[in-house]
C-alpha positions in Angstrom: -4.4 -6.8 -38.2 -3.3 -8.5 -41.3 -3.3 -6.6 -44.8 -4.0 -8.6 -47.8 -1.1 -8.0 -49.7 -3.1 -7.8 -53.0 -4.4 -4.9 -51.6 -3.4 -0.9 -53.9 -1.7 1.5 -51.9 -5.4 3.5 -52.6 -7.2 1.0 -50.4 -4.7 0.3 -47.4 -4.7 3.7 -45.7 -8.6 3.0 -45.4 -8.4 -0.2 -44.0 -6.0 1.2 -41.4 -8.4 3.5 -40.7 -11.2 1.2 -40.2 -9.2 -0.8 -37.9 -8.5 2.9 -35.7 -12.2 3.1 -35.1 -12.4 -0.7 -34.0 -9.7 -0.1 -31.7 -11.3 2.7 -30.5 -14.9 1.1 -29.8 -13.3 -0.1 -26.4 -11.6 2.8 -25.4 -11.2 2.7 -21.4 -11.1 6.3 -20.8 -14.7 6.5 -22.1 -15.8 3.4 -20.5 -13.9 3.3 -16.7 -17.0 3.4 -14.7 -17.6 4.4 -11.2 -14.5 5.7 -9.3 -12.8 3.3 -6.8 -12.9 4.2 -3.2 -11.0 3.5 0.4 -13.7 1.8 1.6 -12.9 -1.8 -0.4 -9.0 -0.6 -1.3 -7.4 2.1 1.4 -4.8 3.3 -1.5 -7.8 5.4 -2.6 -7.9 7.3 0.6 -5.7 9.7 2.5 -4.9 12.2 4.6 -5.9 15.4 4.0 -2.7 17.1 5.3 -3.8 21.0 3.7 -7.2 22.9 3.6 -7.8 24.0 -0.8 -6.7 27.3 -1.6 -7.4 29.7 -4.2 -3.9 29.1 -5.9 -3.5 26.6 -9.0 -1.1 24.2 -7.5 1.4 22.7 -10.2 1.7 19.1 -9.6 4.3 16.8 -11.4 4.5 13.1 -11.0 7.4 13.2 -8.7 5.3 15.2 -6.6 2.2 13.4 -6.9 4.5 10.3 -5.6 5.7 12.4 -2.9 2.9 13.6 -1.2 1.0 10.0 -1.7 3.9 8.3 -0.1 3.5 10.7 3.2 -0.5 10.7 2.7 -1.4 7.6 1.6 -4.2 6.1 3.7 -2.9 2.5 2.8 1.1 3.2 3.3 -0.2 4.7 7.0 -2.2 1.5 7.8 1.1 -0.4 7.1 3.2 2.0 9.2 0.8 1.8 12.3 0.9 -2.4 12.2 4.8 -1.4 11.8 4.7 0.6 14.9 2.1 -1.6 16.8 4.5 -4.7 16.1 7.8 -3.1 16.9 5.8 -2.4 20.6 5.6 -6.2 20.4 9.1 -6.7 20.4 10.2 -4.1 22.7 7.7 -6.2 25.5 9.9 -9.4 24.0 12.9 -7.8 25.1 11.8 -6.9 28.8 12.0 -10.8 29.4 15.8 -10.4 28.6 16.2 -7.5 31.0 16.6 -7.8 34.5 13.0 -6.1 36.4 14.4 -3.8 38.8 11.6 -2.4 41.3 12.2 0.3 44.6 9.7 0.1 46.8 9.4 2.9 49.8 6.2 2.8 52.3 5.3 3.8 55.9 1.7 2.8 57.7 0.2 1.8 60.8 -0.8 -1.4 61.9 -2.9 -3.3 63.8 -2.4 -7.1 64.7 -5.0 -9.4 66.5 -2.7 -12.0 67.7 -5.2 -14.7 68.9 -6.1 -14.9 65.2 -2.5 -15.2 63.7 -2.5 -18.3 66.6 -1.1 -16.8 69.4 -4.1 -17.5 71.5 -4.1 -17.3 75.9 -3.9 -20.8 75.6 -0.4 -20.6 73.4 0.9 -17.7 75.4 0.4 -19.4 78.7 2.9 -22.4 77.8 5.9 -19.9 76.4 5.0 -17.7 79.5 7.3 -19.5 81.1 10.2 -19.3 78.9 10.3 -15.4 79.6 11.5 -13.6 83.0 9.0 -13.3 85.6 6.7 -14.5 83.1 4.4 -12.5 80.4 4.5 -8.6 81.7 0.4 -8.1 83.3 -1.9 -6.7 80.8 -0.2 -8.3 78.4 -3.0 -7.5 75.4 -3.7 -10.0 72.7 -4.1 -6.8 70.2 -1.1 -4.9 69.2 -0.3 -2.4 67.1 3.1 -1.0 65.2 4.6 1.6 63.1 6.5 -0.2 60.6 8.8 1.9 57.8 11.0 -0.1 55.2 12.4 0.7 52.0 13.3 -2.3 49.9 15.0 -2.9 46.2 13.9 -6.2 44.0 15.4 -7.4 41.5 14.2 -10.6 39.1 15.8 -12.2 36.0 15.3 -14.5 33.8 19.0 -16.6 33.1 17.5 -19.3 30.6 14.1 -20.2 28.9 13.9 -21.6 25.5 10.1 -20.2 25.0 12.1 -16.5 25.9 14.3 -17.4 23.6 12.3 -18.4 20.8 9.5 -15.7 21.4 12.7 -12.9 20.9 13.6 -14.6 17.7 9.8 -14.5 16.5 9.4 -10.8 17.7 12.3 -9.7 15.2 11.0 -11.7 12.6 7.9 -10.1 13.1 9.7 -6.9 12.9 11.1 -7.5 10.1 8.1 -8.8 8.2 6.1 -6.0 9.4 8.9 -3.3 7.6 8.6 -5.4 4.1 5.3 -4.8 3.9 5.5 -1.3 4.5 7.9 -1.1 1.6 5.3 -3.4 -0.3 3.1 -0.7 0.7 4.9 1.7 -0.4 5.4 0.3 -3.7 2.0 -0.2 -4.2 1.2 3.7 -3.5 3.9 4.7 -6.1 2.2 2.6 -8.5 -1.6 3.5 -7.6 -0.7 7.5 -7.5 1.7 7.0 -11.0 -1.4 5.3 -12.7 -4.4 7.7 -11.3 -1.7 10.4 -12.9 -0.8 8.6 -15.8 -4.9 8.2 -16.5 -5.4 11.9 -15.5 -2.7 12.9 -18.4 -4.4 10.6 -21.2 -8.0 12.4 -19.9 -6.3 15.7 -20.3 -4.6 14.9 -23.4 -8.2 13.2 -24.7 -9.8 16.8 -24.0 -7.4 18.4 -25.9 -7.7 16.7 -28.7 -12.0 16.5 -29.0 -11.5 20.7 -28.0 -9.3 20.5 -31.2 -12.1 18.7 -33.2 -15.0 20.6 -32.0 -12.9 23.9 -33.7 -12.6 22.4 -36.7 -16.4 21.1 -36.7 -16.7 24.9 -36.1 -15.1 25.6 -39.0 -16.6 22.8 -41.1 -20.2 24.1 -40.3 -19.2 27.7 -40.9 -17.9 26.9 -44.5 -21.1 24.3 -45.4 -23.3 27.6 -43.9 -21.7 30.1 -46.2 -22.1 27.4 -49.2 -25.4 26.8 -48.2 -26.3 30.3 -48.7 -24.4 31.3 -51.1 -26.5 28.6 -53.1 -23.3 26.4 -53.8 -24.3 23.6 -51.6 -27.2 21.9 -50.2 -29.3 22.3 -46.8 -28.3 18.7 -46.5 -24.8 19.6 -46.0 -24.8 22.0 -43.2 -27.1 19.6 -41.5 -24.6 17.2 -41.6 -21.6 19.9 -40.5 -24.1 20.6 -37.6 -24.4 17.3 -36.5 -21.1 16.7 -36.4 -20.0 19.7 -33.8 -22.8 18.6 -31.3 -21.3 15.1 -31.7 -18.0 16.5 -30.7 -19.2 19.2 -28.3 -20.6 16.2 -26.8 -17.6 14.7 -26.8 -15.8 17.4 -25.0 -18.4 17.7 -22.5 -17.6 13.8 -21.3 -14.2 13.9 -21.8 -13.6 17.0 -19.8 -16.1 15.3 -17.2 -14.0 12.4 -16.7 -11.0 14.8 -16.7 -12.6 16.0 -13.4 -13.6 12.5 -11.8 -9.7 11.1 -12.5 -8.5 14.7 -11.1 -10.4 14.2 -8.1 -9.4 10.5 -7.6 -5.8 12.0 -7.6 -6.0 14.2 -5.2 -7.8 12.0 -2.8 -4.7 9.4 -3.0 -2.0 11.9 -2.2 -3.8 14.1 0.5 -5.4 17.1 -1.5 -8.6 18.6 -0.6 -11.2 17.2 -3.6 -11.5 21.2 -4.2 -8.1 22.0 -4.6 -7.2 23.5 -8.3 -4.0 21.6 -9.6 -2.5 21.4 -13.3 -0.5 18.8 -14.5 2.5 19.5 -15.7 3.8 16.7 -16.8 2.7 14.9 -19.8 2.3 11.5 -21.7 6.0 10.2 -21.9 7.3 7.4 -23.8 10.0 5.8 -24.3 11.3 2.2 -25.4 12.3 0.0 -22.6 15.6 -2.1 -22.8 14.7 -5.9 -24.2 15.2 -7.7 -20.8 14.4 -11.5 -20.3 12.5 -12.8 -18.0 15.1 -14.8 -16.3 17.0 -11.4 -15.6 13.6 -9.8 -14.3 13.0 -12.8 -11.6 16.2 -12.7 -10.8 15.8 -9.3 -9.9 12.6 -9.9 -8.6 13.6 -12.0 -6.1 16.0 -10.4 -4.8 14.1 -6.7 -4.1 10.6 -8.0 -3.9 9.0 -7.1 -0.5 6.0 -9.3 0.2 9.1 -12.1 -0.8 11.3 -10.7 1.8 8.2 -10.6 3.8 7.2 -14.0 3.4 10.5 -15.5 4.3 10.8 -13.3 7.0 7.5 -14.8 7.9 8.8 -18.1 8.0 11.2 -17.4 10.6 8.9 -16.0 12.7 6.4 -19.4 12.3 9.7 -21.8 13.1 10.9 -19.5 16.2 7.1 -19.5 17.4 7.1 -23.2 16.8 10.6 -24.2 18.8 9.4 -22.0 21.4 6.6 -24.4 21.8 9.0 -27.0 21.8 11.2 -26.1 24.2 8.5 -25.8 26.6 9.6 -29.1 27.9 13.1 -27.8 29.0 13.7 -26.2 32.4 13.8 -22.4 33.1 16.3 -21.2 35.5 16.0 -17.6 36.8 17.3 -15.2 39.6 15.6 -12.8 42.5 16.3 -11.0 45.1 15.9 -7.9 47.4 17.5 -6.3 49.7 15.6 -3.8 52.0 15.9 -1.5 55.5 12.9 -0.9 57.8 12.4 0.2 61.3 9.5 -0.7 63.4 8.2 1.7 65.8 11.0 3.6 66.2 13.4 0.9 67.5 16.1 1.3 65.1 16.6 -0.1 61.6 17.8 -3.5 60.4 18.6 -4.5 56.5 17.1 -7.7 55.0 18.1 -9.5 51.9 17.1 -12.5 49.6 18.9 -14.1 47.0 16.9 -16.9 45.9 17.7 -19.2 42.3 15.0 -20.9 40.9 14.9 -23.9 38.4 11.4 -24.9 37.1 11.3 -28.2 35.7 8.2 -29.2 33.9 6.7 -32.4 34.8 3.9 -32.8 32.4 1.9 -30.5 30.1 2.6 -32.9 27.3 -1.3 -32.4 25.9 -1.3 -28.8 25.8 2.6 -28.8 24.3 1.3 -31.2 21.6 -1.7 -29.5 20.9 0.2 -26.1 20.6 3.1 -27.4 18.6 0.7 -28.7 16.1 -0.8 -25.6 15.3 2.4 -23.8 15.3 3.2 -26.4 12.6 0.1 -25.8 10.9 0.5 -22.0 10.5 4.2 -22.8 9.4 3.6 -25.4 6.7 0.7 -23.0 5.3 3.5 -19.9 4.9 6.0 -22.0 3.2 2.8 -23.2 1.1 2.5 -19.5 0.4 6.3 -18.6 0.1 6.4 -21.4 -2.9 3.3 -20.2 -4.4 4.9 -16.4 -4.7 8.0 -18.2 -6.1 5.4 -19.4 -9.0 3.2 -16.1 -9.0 6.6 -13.7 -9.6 7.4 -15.7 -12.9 4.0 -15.4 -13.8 4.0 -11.6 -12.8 7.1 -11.3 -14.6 6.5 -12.7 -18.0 2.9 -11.4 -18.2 4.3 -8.0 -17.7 7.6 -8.5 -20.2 4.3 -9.6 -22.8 2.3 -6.4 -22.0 5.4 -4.3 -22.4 5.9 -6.0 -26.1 2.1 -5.8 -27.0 1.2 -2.0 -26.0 4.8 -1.1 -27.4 3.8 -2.6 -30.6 0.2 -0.8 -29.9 1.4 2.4 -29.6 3.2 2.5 -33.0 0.4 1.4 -34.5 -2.0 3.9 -33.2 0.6 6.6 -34.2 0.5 5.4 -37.8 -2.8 5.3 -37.5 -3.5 8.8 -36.9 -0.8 9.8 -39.4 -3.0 8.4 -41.6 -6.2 10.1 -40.5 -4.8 13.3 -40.6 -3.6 12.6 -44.2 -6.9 11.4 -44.7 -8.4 14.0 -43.8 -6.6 16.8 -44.9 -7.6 15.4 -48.8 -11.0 15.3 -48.2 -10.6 18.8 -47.4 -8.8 19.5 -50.3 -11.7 17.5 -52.1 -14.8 19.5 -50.7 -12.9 22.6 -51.1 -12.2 22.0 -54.7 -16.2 20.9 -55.4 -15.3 17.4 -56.1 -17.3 15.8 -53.0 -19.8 16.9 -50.5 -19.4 17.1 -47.0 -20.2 13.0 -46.0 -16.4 11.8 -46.4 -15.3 14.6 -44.7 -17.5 14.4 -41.8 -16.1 10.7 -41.7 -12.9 11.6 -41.6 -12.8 13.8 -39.1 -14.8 11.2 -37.3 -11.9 8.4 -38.4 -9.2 11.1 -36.7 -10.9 11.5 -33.8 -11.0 7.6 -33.5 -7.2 7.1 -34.1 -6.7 10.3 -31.6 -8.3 8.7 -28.6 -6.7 5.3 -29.4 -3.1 6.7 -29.4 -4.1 8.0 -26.2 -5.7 5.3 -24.7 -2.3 3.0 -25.7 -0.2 5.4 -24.4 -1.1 4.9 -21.4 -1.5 1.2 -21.5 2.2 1.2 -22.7 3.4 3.5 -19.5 1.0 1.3 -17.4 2.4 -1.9 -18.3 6.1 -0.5 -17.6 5.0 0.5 -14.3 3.5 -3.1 -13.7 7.1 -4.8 -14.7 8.8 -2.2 -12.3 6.9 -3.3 -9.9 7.0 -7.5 -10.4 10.6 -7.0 -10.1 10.6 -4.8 -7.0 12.6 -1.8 -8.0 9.0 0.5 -8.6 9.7 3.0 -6.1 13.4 3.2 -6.7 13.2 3.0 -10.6 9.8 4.0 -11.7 11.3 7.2 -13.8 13.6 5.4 -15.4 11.0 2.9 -16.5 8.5 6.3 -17.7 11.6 7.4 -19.7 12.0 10.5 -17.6 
């Protein structure tokens, strides 16, 4: 706001004033609306790890943070793609590993050798070749008792689609740990502002509790006037008025006290009828001037869903030359070796060793057609990679400018309910002494409570903000006290 500098030192403080109950016209803690739930964002939901007890649990911020990051229903979504991606890569390895398979079994059987093609016909020509010819009787069905234990072994020597797939599974793996620690920066910051927001409701029913006390007060001093015949009905009417304005106050403040307490607890694993009590309040601090070269330098080097991204782009190239080298041979190895007896006659051991080289001949379509999409899913990550490149530098400097605007915000709103409270305190002074009736008093009390829930309100924009730049540059989880001021 600008302030006409022809304006008496009499007339500024009012102005100021007016501007405090503009300000406070918009206030967010009045106005937030319907709280948010897992079903469209799962970093509203948990885990309820404990039943509520009786006991008033005392929760700070660091242990807000705490119990979200092992409760969070969002951080555990990312940990079970984690885990569910790492199985990926373990089933990639097995093609690197040599498959080693013992096999033991014993049975009877039963052969009908006229249908395997040793018909009377056959037998009668090799009849011959035998001693006195086949032995009478001679029965085309026979039956054995065969016993054998064998050992197998298969492995793969070279394939470039192996190859590639192993290099794609670890960038996978990789990818998939980023964004956990994405996730895990996004439950720091989503448990820190529900917290943050639960402190400025607290602090807001504080300060209307304090109000409606001195309406109290206000009304019991215009009733006493009133009939002690020193002042009008008119002014305890108006004294009236103004506590049930503030009573009604306190009754929606302390209402969405509850709402933002109950959101809190459902991001970090409470039971909704758990009793806690905050004990940390509103801090504030100034932040360190930083540039917003310095912050995207920073930004790029600790961001996750960057790391993620690039990490991503590995995987997309290794799935893509794995298509490619479809066209190059694939040489592997197996064997067995094994010992079984037949009917009793004694036992003999058997072996393979057997190389194989696969040469494809053609499969150029379906090579083509899979290699293109490969290449399609690749170009569109490093179309996203650049894209974050731009959206980090935007993050950055929007967040440097919010710093610097609710910074500026804050000191306004303090000097703005210095003011009040000057204000204020004369028109007591004034209506105590005769000089006015109660109207300008009533109006300043109604000016302070304004300027009250505007400090507030920019409080925790200001804390909010710091949080955001914390997190553009990547450092939330590791930094976020030092960005509070704690």
């Amino acid at each position: 706001m600008l302030v006409n500098p022809k304006l008496n030192s009499a007339a500024r403080p009012a102005a100021v004033l007016v501007c405090a109950a503009f300000l406070c016209s918009g206030s967010v803690l009045s106005a937030q609306g319907q709280n948010p739930s897992s079903a469209g964002n799962p970093y509203f939901g948990s885990i309820t790890a404990h039943p509520a007890t009786d006991d008033i649990l005392k929760l700070s911020l660091d242990d807000a943070v705490h119990r979200g990051l092992e409760t969070n229903l969002g951080l555990k979504q990312a940990e079970y793609s984690e885990k569910a991606i790492d199985g990926e890569k373990q089933q990639a390895l097995q093609d690197f590993l040599p498959t080693i398979t013992l096999i033991g079994d014993t049975g009877f059987y039963q052969h009908n050798l006229a249908a395997q093609g040793f018909g009377p016909g056959f037998l009668d020509k090799i009849g011959g070749l035998f001693p006195g010819g086949l032995p009478s009787g001679f029965s085309l069905i026979t039956h054995d008792t065969l016993t054998e234990g064998k050992f197998q072994v298969k492995q793969t020597l070279f394939s470039g689609p192996v190859i590639a797939g192993w290099r794609a599974a670890g960038a996978a793996t990789r990818a998939a740990h980023f964004a956990k620690m994405s996730a895990r920066g996004e439950v720091v910051q989503q448990v820190a502002s529900t917290y943050l927001h639960a402190i400025a409701a607290a602090s807001e029913v504080d300060n209307t509790r304090a109000l409606v006390q001195e309406a109290q007060v206000l009304l019991d001093q215009a009733h006493a006037a009133h009939a002690a015949g020193t002042a009008s009905n008119l002014d305890e009417l108006r004294a009236r008025v103004q506590l049930q304005a503030q009573q009604q106050s306190l009754i929606n403040a302390q209402n969405n006290l509850d709402k933002e307490l109950i959101l809190l607890k459902r991001e970090i694993g409470l039971d909704p009828g758990q009793k806690i009590d905050l004990i940390d309040r509103a801090p504030f601090s100034d932040l360190a001037t930083e540039t917003p070269e310095e912050v995207r330098a920073v930004a790029y080097k600790n961001r996750q869903d960057y790391q993620n991204l690039q990490n991503q782009v590995v995987e997309y190239k290794a799935i893509y030359n794995a298509y490619r080298s479809q066209r190059l041979p694939t040489l592997s190895f197996s064997g067995n070796y094994g010992v079984s007896t037949v009917a009793g006659v004694g036992t003999h051991g058997t072996f393979v060793a057997q190389g194989t080289l696969s040469v494809p001949i053609f499969r150029e379509a379906n090579i083509r057609g899979n290699e293109q999409a490969s290449r399609s899913q690749l170009d569109s990550v490093n179309a996203q990679l650049d894209s974050l490149r731009g959206q980090i530098d935007q993050q950055v400097r929007s967040a440097l400018l919010d710093v610097d605007a609710t910074a500026k915000l804050v000191e306004v709103s303090r000097s703005n309910v210095e003011l009040a409270t000057r204000a204020l305190s004369d028109e007591t002074d004034r209506v105590n002494a005769g000089v006015d009736d109660n109207l300008p008093l009533v109006t300043a009390q109604a000016t302070l409570a304004n300027a009250q829930t505007v400090l507030v309100e920019s409080l925790y924009q200001y804390n909010v903000s710091k949080l955001a730049l914390a997190r553009a540059a990547g450092i939330l989880e590791q930094q976020y006290r030092v960005y509070l001021g704690r």
